[in-house]
C-alpha positions as CSV (number, residue, x, y, z in Angstrom):
1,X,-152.0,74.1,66.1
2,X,-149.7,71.3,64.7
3,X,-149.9,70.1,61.2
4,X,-151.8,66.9,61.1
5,X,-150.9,66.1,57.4
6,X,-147.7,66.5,55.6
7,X,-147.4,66.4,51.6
8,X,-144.1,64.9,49.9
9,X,-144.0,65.4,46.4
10,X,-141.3,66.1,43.7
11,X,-141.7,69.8,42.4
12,X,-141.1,68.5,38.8
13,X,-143.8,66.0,37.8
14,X,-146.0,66.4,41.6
15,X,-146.7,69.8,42.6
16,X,-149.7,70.7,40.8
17,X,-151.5,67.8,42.2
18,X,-149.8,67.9,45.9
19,X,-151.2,71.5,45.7
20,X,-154.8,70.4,44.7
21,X,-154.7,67.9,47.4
22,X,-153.6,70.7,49.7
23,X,-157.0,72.9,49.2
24,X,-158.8,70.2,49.1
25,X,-157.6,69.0,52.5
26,X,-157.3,72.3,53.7
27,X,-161.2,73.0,52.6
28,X,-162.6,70.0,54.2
29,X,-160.5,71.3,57.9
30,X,-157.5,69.8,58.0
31,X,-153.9,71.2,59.3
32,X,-151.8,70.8,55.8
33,X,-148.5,70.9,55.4
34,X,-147.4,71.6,51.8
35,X,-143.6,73.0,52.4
36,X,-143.7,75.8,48.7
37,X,-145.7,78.4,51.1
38,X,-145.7,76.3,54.6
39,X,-142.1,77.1,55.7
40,X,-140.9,80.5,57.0
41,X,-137.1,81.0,57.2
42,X,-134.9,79.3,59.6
43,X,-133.0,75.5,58.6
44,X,-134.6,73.7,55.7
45,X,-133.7,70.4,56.7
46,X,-134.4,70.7,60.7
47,X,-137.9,72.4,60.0
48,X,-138.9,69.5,57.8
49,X,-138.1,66.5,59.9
50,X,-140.0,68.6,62.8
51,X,-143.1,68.7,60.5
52,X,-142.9,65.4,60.0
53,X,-143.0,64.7,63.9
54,X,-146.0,66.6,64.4
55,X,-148.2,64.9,61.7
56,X,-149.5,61.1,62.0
57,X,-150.0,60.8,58.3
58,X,-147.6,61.5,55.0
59,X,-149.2,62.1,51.8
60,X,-146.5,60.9,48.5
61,X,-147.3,61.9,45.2
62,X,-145.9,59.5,42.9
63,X,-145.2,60.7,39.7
64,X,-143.5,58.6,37.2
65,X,-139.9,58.4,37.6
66,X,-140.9,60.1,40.9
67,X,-138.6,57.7,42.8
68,X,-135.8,57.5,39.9
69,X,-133.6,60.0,42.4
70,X,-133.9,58.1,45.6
71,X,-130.8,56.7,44.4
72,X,-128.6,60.0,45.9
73,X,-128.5,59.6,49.8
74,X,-128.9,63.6,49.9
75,X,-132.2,63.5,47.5
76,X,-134.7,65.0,49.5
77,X,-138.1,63.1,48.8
78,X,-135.7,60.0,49.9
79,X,-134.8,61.9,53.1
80,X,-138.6,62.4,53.8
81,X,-139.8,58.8,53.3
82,X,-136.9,57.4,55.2
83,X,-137.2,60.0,58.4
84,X,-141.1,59.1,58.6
85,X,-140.5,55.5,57.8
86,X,-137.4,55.4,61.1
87,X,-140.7,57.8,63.1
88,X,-143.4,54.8,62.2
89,X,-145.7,57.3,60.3
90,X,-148.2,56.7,58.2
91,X,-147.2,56.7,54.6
92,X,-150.4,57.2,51.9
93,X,-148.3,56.5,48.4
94,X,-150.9,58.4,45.8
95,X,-150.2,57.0,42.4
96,X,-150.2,58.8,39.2
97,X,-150.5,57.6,35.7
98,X,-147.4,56.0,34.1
99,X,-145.6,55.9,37.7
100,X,-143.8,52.2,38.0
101,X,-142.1,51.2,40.8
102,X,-138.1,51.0,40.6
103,X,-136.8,47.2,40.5
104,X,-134.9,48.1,44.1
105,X,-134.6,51.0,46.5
106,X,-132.3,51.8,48.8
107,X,-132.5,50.0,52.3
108,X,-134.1,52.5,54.3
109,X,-137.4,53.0,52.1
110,X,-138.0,49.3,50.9
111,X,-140.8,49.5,53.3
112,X,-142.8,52.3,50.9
113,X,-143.6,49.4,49.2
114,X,-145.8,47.6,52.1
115,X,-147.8,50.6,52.4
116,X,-151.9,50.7,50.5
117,X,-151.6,53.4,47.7
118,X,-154.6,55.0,46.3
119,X,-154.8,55.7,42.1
120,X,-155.6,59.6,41.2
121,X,-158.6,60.0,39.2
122,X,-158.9,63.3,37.9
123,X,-162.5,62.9,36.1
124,X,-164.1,61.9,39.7
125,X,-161.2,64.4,41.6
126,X,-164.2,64.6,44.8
127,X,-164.6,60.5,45.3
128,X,-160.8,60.5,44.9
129,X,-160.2,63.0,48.1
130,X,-163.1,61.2,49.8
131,X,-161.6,57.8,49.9
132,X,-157.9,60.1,51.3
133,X,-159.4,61.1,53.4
134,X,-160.7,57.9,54.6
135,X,-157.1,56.8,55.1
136,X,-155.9,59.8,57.2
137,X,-155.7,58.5,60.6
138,X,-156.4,62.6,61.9
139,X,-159.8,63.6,61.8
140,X,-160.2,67.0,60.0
141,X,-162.5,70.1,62.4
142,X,-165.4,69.7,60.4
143,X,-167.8,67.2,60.0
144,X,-166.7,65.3,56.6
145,X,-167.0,62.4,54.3
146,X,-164.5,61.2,55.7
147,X,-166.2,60.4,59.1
148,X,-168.9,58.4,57.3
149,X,-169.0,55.3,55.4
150,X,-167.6,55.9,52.0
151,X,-169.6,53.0,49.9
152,X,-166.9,52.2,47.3
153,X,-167.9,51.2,43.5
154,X,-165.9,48.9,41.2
155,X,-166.8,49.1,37.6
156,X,-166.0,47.3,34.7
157,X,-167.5,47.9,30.8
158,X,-165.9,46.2,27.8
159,X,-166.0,49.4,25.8
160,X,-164.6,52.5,25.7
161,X,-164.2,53.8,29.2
162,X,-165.3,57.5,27.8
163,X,-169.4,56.0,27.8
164,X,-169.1,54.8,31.3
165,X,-167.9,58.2,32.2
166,X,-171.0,59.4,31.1
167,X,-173.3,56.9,32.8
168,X,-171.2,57.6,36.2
169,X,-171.7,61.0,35.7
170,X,-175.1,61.3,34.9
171,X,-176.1,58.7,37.4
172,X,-174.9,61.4,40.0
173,X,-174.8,59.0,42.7
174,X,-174.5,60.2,47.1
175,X,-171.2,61.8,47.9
176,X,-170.6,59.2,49.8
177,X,-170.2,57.1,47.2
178,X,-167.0,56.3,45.3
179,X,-166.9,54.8,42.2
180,X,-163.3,53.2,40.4
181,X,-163.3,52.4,36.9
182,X,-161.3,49.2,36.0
183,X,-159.2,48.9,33.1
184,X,-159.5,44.7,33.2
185,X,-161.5,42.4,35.1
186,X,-158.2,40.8,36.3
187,X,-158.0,43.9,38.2
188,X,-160.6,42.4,40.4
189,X,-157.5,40.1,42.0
190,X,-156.0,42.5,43.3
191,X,-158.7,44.4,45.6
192,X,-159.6,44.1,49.0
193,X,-163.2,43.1,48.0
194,X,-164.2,43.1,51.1
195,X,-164.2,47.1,51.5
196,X,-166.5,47.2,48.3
197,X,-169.9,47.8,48.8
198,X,-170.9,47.5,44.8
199,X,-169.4,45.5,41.7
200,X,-170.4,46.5,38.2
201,X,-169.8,44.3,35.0
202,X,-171.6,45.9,32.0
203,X,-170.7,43.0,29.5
204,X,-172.4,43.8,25.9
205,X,-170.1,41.8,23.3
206,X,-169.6,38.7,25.0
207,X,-166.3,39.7,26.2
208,X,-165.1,36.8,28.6
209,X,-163.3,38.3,31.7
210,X,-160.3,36.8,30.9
211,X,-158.6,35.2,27.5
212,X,-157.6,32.2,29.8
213,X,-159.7,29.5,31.2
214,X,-157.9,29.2,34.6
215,X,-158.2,32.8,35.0
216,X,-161.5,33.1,34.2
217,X,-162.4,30.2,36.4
218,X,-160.4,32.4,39.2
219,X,-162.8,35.7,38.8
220,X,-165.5,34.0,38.6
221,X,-164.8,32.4,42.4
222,X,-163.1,35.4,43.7
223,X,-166.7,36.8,42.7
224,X,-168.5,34.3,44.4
225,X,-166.6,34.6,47.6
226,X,-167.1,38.7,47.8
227,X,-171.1,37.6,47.3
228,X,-171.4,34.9,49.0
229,X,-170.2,37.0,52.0
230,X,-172.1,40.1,51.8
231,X,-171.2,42.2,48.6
232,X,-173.6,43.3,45.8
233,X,-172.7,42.0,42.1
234,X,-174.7,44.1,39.1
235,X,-174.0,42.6,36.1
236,X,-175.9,43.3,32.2
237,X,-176.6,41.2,29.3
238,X,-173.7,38.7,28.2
239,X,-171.9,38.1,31.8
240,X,-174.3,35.1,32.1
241,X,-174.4,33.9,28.4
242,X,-173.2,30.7,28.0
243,X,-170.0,31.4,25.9
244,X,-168.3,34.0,28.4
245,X,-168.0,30.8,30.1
246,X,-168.7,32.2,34.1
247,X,-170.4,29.0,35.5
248,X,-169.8,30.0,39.0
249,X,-171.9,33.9,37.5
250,X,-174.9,31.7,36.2
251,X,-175.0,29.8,39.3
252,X,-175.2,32.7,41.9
253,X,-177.5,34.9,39.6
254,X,-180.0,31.6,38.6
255,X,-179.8,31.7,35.2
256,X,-177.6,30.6,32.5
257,X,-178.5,33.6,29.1
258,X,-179.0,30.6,26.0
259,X,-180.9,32.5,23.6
260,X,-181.3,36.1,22.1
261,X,-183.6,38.3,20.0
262,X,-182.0,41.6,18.3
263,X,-184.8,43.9,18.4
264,X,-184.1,47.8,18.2
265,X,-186.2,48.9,21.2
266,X,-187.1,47.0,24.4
267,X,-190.2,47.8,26.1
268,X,-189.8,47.3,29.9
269,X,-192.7,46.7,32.0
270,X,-192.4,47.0,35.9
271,X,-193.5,43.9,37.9
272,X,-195.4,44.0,41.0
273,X,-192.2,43.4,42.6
274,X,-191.2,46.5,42.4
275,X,-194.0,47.6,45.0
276,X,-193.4,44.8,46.9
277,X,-189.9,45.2,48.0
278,X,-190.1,49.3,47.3
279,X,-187.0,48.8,44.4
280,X,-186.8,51.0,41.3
281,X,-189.4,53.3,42.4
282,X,-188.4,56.0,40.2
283,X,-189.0,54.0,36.9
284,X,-192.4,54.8,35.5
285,X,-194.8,51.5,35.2
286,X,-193.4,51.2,31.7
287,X,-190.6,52.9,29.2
288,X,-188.5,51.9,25.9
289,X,-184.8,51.3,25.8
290,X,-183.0,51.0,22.8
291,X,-181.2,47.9,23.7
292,X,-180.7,45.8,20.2
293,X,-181.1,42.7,21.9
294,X,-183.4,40.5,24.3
295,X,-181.5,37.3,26.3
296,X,-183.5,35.0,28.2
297,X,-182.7,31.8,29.0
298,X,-184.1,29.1,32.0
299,X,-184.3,30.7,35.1
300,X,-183.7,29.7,39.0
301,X,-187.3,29.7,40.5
302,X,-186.4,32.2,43.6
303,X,-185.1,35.1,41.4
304,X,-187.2,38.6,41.8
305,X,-187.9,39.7,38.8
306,X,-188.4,43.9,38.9
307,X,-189.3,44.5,35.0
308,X,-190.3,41.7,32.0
309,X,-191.6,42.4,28.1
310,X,-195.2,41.8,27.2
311,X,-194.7,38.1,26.7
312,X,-192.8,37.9,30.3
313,X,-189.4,37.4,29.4
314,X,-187.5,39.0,32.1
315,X,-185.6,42.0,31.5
316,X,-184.0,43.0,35.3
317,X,-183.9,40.6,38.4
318,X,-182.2,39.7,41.0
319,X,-181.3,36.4,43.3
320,X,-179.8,36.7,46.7
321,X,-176.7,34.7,47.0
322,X,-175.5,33.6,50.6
323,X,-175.6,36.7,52.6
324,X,-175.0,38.9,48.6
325,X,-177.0,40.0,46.2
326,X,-177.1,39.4,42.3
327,X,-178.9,42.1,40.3
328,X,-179.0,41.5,36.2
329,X,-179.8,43.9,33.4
330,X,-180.8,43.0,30.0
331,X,-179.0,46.0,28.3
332,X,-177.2,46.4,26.4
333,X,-175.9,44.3,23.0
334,X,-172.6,45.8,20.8
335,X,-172.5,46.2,17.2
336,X,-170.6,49.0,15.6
337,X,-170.8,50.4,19.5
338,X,-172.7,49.8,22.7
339,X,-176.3,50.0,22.2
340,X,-177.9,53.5,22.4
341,X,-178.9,53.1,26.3
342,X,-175.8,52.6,27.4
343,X,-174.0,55.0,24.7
344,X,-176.0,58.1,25.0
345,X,-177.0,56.8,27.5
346,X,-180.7,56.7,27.6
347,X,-182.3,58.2,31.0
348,X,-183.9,55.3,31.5
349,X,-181.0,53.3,31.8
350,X,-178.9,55.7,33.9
351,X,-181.9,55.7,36.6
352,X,-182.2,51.5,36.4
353,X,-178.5,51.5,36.7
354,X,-178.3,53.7,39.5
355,X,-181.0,52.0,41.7
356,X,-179.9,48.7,41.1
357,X,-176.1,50.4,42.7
358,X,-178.5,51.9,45.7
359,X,-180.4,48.4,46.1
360,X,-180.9,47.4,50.0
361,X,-182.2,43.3,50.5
């Protein structure tokens, strides 16, 4: 059978993870190409460029200073990209850490830059082939991920990336899901939000998404777009208080967060809600989180609230914006470091986290 997928990589820098993405492939039924072990004898060059014409889709691992050489007309990686550039393939750029692109390239691969890369992430390796594999035009023999509807995840926490880790993790969400961590909100800008299926902002210190106003003021609409026209916002504790400034936030979510209470523990007590719309229905009737804080302030009369304190302060609800949904958490405040349910994180939180992701309106 022909190759369906060919790998272009530089052997110094590349190889290691072209090979991973090679078994991978390979394991989920695809025809690979990966030239270390794929070529017999006969003409280097000639085999190569026939490859090429059998497959629909080339894989580029970008390393940094992976297109430094693309300077020499004979480099090879250059000779690659330009042949299936001139054949109208389909080029997948995969993008490793520290990898920049040039300031120019030569003339007959300035296209690369056109092409939708995909970032490698190593800690969720499975969710990284699973969105690939999304973007091979070839279908692979077996029945994979690939043919379904991967349900992509954004995620952003303003503390060390290491906790949320552990909550992604733990949460051990569908295969079909794939989750992104974001280093910056501002990150946001530059995503096709309109192939997310989930945003999460876990906000605990009030971190504003931005240092400037303007920019801030452009999140928060770019937000309220991607709701308004279908997509899922979960946001926690300061994303609504009133000096991270996200006006457009408290208007879609119904709720503007004015005052606060720093408790050590948070008892959470379900709402009838919950039975009514058949939402977090693997949180017990009640449980303790070790939050630090309570906010509250005046809330929109059509929010759903799903679990309140003894006094009925609400602690989660949600508001359905245009065709969206908002979903709010009261965990978790920041002192030294994010309060213990979201640090250790507490069970409790993990599960509330992870049905609020799974949430159908």
């Amino acid at each position: 059978m022909p190759y369906q997928v060919f790998i272009s990589y530089r052997r110094r820098g590349g190889e290691a993870l072209g090979y991973l993405i090679k078994e991978k492939l390979q394991a989920a039924g695809y025809i690979v190409f990966f030239d270390i072990e794929s070529l017999s004898s006969g003409k280097f060059n000639t085999k190569l460029m026939d490859v090429i014409d059998t497959c629909n889709d080339v894989i580029l691992i970008l390393n940094p200073g992976g297109l430094d050489r693309c300077v020499n007309e004979d480099d090879w990686v250059r000779k690659e990209i330009s042949y299936a550039l001139s054949k109208e393939k389909k080029i997948i750029p995969i993008f490793m850490d520290g990898f920049e692109w040039p300031n120019t390239l030569p003339e007959d691969i300035s296209e690369l830059k056109y092409f939708n890369g995909i970032h490698v992430n190593y800690e969720f390796f499975d969710g990284f082939i699973h969105k690939l594999q999304t973007q091979i035009s070839n279908k692979s023999s077996k029945n994979t991920i690939a043919q379904k509807e991967l349900n992509h995840i954004l995620v952003w926490g303003d503390f060390n990336r290491s906790y949320l880790k552990k909550i992604i993790k733990r949460m051990n969400l569908p295969e079909e899901y794939y989750i992104e961590i974001l280093e910056d909100p501002l990150a946001l800008m530059s995503k096709d939000l309109s192939a997310v299926d989930t945003i999460v902002l876990i906000d605990t210190d009030v971190t504003k998404l931005s240092n400037n106003d303007f920019t801030i003021d452009r999140i928060n609409k770019e937000l309220e777009k991607y709701v308004d026209q279908g997509g899922k916002l979960v946001a926690t504790h300061d994303i609504i208080y009133r000096r991270t400034r996200n006006e457009a936030l408290q208007g879609m979510f119904g709720c503007k967060i004015a005052y606060f209470k720093q408790v050590e523990s948070v008892e959470y007590i379900k709402d009838e809600n919950c039975n009514d719309f058949d939402v977090f229905t693997q949180l017990p009737d009640s449980f303790v989180l070790h939050d630090d804080e309570i906010c509250w302030g005046d809330t929109s009369p059509d929010i759903d609230v799903y679990f309140k304190t003894k006094e009925g302060t609400p602690l989660v609800f949600s508001r359905e914006y245009g065709k969206g949904l908002c979903v709010w958490l009261n965990s978790g405040d920041f002192k030294y470091y994010p309060s213990l349910s979201i640090s250790k994180p507490e069970s409790h939180f993990v599960l509330m986290l992870k049905e609020a992701i799974l949430m159908k309106w």
